[in-house]
One Martini backbone bead per residue (centre of mass of N, CA, C, O) as a GRO file, in nm:
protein
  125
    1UNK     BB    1  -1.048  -0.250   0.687
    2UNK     BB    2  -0.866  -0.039   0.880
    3UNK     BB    3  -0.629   0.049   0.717
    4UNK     BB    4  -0.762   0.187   0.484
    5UNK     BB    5  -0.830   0.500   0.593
    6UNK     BB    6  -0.526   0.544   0.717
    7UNK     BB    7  -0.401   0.547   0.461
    8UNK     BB    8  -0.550   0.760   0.309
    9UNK     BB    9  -0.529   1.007   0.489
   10UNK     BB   10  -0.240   1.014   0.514
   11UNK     BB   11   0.005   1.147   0.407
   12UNK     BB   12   0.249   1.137   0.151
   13UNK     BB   13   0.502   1.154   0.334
   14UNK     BB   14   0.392   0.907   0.524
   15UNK     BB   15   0.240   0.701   0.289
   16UNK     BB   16  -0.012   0.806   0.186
   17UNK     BB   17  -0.293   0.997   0.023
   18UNK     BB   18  -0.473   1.245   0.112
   19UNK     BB   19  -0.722   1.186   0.143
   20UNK     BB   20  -1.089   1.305   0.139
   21UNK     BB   21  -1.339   1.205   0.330
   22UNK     BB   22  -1.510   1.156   0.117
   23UNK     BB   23  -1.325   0.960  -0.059
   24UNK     BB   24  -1.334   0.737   0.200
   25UNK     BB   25  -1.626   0.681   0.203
   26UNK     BB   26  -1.683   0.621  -0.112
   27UNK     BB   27  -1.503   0.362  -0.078
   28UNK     BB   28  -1.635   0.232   0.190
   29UNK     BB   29  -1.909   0.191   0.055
   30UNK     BB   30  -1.815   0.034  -0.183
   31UNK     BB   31  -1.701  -0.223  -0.022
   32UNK     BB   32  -1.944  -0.290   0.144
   33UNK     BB   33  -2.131  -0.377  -0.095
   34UNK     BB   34  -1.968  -0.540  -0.245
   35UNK     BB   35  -1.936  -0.771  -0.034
   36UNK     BB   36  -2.229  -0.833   0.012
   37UNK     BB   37  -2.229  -0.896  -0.303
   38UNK     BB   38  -2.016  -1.146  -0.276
   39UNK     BB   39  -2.120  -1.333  -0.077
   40UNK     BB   40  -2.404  -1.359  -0.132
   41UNK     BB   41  -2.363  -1.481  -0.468
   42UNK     BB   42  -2.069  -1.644  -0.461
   43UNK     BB   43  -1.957  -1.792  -0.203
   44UNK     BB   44  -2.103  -2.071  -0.205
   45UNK     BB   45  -2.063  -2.143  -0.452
   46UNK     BB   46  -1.772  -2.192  -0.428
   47UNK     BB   47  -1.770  -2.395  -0.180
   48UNK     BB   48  -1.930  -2.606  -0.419
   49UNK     BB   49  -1.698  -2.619  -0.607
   50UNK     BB   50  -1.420  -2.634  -0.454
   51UNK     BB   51  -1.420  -2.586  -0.179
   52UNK     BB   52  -1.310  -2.510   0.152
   53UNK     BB   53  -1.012  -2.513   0.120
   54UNK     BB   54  -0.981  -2.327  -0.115
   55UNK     BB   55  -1.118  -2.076  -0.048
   56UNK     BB   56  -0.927  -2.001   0.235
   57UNK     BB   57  -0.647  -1.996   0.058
   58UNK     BB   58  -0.724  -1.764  -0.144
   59UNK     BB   59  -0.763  -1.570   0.103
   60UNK     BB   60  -0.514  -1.574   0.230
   61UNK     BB   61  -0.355  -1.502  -0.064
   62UNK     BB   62  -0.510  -1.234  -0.067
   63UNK     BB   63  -0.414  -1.071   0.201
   64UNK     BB   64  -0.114  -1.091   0.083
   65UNK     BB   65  -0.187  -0.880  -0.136
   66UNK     BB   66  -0.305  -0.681   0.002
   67UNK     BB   67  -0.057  -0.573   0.174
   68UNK     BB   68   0.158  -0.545  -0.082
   69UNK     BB   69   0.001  -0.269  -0.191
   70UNK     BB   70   0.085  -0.028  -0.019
   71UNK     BB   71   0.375   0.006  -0.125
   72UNK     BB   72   0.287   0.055  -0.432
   73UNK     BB   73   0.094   0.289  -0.350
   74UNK     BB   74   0.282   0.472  -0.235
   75UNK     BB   75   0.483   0.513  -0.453
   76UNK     BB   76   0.324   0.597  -0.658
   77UNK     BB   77   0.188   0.851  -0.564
   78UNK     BB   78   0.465   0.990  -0.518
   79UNK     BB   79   0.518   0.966  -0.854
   80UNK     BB   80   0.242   1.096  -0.941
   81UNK     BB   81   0.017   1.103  -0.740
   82UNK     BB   82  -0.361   1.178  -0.700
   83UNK     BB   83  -0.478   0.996  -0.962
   84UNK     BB   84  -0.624   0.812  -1.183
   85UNK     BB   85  -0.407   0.589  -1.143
   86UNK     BB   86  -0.397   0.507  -0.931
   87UNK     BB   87  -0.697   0.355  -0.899
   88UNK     BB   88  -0.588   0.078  -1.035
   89UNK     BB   89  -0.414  -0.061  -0.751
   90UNK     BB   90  -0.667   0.042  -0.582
   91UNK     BB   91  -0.841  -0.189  -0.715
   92UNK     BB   92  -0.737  -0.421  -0.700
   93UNK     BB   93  -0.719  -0.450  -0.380
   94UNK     BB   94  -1.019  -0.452  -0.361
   95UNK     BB   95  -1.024  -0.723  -0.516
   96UNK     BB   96  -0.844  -0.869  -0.275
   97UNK     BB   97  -1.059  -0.794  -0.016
   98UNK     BB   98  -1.273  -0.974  -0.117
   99UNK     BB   99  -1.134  -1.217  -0.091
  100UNK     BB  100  -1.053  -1.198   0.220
  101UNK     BB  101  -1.365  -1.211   0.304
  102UNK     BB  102  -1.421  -1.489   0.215
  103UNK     BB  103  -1.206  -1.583   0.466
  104UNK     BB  104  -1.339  -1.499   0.686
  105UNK     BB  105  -1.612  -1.614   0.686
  106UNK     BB  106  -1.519  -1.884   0.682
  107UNK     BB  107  -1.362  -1.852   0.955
  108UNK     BB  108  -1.616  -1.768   1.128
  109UNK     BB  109  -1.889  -1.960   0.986
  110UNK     BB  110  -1.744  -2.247   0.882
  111UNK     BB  111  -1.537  -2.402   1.082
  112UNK     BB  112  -1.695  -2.650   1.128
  113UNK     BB  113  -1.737  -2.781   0.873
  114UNK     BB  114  -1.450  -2.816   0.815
  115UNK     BB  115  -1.389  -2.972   0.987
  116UNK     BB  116  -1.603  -3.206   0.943
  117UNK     BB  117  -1.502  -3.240   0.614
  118UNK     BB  118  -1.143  -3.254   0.711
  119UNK     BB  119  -0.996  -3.455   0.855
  120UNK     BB  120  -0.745  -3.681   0.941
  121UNK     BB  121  -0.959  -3.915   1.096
  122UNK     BB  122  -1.271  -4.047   1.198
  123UNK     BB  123  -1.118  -3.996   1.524
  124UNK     BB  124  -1.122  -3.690   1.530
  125UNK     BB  125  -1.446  -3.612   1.601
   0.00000   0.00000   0.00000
């Protein structure tokens, strides 16, 4: 997501983390390699097990949690500051964003697969 380094960077009086360059590069490979690590993993599994449709919308609503922790954690910070607590909601949306990349694959990659195997009639395809 592009908007978590500027999120990372921004100060914290206009709402960011003033995260060092150093710590938004580790966090942003840390998320890269989770990505590829659960995408080749679990992604198949869950779609073969839930179906197409159940994983889309858990990814959907992975993104809208995904977003709604922006201001959670910006007001956090701003009260506690960039603490170790701090990166506990830093971790949940991290794991929001993994769910919402399983979404994205799947609209990006599996888009046939869904319309095909979800009509809503016959003679739809």
């Amino acid at each position: 997501m592009a908007l978590l380094p500027l999120f990372y960077s921004t100060p914290l009086k206009f709402g960011g983390l003033e995260l060092p360059p150093s710590t938004i590069g580790l966090t942003m490979g840390f998320l890269g390699m989770t990505t590829g690590l659960v995408q080749a993993l679990f992604f198949a599994p869950l779609v073969n097990w839930y179906g197409p449709k159940a994983v889309f919308c858990a990814g959907v609503a992975s993104s809208i949690l995904t977003f709604a922790f922006f201001p959670i954690i910006s007001i956090a910070a701003q009260w506690w500051g960039v603490t170790r607590l701090l990166w506990i909601p830093l971790l949940i949306q991290l794991v929001f964003q993994e769910l919402s990349f399983g979404r994205l694959k799947h609209d990006m990659q599996s888009q046939s697969r869904y319309t095909n195997v979800m009509p809503p009639a016959k003679h739809s395809l």
